[in-house]
N, C-alpha and C positions, 0 to 999 in steps of 0.2 A: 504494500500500500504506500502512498507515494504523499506528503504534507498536500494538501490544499492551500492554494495560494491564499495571499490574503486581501486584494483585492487584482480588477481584472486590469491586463496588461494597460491599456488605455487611458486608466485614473491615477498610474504612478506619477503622471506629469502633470496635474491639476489639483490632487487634494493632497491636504496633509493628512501627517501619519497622526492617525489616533493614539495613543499610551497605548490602547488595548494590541492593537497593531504591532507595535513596537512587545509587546511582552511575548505575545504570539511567534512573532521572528525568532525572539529569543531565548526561547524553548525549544523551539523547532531546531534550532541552529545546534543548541544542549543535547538534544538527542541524534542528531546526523552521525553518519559513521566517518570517525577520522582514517581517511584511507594513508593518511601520509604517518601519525605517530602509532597509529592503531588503539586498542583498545579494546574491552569485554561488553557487550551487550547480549541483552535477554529477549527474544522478541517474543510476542502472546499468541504468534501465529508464523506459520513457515514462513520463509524469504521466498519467492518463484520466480527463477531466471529465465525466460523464454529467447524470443529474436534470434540473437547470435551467438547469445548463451556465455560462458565465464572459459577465461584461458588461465593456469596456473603457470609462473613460470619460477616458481621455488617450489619449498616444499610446503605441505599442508599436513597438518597433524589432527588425527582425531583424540581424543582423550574424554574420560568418564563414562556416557553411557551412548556417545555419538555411535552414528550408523550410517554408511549409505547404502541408496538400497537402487537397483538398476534391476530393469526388465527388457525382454523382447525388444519392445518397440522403441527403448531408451538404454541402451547397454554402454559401460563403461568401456573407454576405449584407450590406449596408448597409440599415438603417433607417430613416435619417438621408429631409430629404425635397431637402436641395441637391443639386445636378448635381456638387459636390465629393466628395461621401462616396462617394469612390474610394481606390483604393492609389496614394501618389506614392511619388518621390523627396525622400530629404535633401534641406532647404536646400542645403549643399554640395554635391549630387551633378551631375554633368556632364548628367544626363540620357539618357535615348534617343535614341540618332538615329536616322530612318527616310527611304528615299529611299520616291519617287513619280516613276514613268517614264509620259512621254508623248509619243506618237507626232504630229506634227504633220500628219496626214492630213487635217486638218480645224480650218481658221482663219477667221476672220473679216477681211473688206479692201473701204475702200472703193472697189478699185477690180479686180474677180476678171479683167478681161483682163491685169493685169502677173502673173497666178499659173495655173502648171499642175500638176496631179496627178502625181506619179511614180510610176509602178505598180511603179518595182524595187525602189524601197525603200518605198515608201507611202509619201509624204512631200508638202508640197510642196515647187516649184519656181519659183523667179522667171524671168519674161520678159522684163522692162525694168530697167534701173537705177533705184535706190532703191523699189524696191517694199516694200510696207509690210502690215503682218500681224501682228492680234494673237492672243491662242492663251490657253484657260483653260489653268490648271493647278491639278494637284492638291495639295489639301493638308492637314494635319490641324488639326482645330479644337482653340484650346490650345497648340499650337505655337510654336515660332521658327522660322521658315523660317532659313536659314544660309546657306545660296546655292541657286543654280538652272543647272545645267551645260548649256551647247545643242550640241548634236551637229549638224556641218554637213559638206557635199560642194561641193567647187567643182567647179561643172559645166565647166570649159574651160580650157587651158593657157593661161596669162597671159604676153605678153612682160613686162609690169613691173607691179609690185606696184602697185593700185586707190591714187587718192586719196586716199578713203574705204573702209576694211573696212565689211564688215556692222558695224550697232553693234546694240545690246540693252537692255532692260531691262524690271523687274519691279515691277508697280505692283497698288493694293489700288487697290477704286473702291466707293465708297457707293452708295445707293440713290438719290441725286439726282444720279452719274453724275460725281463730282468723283473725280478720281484721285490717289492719290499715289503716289510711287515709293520703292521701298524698299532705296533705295542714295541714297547724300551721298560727301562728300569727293570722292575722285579720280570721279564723276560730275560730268556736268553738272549744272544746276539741276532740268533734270528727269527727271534720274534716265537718261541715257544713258550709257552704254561703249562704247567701240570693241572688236572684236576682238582678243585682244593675248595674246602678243605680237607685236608688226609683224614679218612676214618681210621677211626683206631681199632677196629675189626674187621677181618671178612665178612662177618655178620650186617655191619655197618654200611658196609662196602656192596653190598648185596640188597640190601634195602627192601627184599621180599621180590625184587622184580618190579617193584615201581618207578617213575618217572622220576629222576631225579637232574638236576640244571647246575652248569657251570657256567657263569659271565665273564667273558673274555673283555676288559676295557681295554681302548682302544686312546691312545695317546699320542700319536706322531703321526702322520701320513693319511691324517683322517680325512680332510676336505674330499670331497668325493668330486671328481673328474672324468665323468662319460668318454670325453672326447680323447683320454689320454691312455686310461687305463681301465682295464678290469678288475673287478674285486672278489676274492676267493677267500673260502674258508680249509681249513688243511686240517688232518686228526691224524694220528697217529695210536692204535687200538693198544691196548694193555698188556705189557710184555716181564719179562725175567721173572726170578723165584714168586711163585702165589698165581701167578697169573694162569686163567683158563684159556682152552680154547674152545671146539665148536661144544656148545653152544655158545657164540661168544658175547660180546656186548652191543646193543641194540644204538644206533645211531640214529634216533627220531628225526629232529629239526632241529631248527637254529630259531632265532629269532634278532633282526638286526631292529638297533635304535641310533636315528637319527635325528639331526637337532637342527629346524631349516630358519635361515633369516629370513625367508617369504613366505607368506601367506596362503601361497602357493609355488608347487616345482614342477619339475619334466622329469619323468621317470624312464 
């Protein structure tokens, strides 16, 4: 809604200004929006931009309980011709987190007689000690991966807890096949962890055959990069004194968490 003037164009040059006049402007003028120092206003009814409509050429921030809302016939649009000209998050903002679950029915090994299919859980299953298996996973382009949880089943009661647990880890690999791994510290050099933490029984260790999760965090090499790399998960199955073999341990899924500065991403 736009002030009504206070008298018509034609009587600014013949009559004087009334006080009431004069107070009128000066309210009116109180309430305008200062486009040059800015300022907080509340209005009692939407604002509606029609004609040629509004150009942002900073940034615009929502905060509190703001919303926009876009349909069909009015949908929000970027210009722009970067891959950026999206909605993010604050610098400060924590970000999105988003999981990506995967089923490991299907890995890659150079060696498929130490691995069997498990129709009960779809998963695989190892048949020799240290069997070895690596496994894409999902993730979003743009991202932090954060960690990658492995959901596993010990196939067989154990008198004493394995030498060696399964170990794990998560590695990005270029297009000339060089991999890195994206965990340091309490990792090895290249990027290995054991299952942990160590039960102090085979009983423990066995857990009745149910489901049990190790979380791989993810520390270095996390930025996630479609264009550069691919991203795999590696296991290595449960070896030296204690450890079983067929029936061996159950390889479920994974489950990856990542942490996006947008709103949305490209998967």
């Amino acid at each position: 809604m736009h002030f009504n003037r206070e008298m018509p164009e034609t009587d600014w040059t013949t009559v004087p200004l009334a006080p009431a006049v004069i107070r009128n402007i000066d309210e009116k003028t109180a309430k305008a929006i200062n486009g040059d120092d800015g300022g907080a206003w509340t209005p009692s009814a939407p604002i509606e931009i029609d004609g040629a409509g509004m150009r942002a050429l900073s940034a615009w921030q929502l905060t509190g309980g703001a919303t926009i809302e876009a349909s069909d016939a009015a949908p929000i649009e970027f210009g722009g011709d970067s891959d950026e000209d999206v909605f993010g998050y604050d610098a400060a903002h924590s970000g999105r987190t988003r999981s990506a679950l995967t089923h490991l029915s299907e890995v890659y090994t150079a060696a498929p007689a130490t691995l069997t299919f498990d129709a009960a859980y779809s998963c695989v299953q190892a048949k020799a000690k240290g069997a070895r298996f690596l496994a894409p996973i999902r993730v979003l382009d743009g991202a932090t991966i954060s960690s990658v949880s492995f959901t596993i089943r010990v196939g067989q009661a154990h008198a004493s807890v394995p030498a060696e647990l399964p170990r794990f880890r998560v590695l990005r690999v270029d297009e000339d096949g060089n991999a890195e791994p994206l965990a340091s510290g309490d990792a090895d050099i290249d990027g290995w962890r054991y299952f942990a933490p160590k039960p102090s029984t085979g009983a423990a260790w066995y857990f009745g055959g149910n489901a049990q999760t190790f979380t791989y965090a993810c520390n270095q090499n996390s930025e996630v990069d479609l264009s550069r790399y691919a991203y795999f998960a590696e296991v290595i199955e449960e070896q030296g004194n204690g450890a079983m073999t067929t029936p061996g341990n159950r390889f479920v899924s994974l489950t990856v968490e990542c942490v996006s500065a947008r709103l949305s991403g490209r998967e």
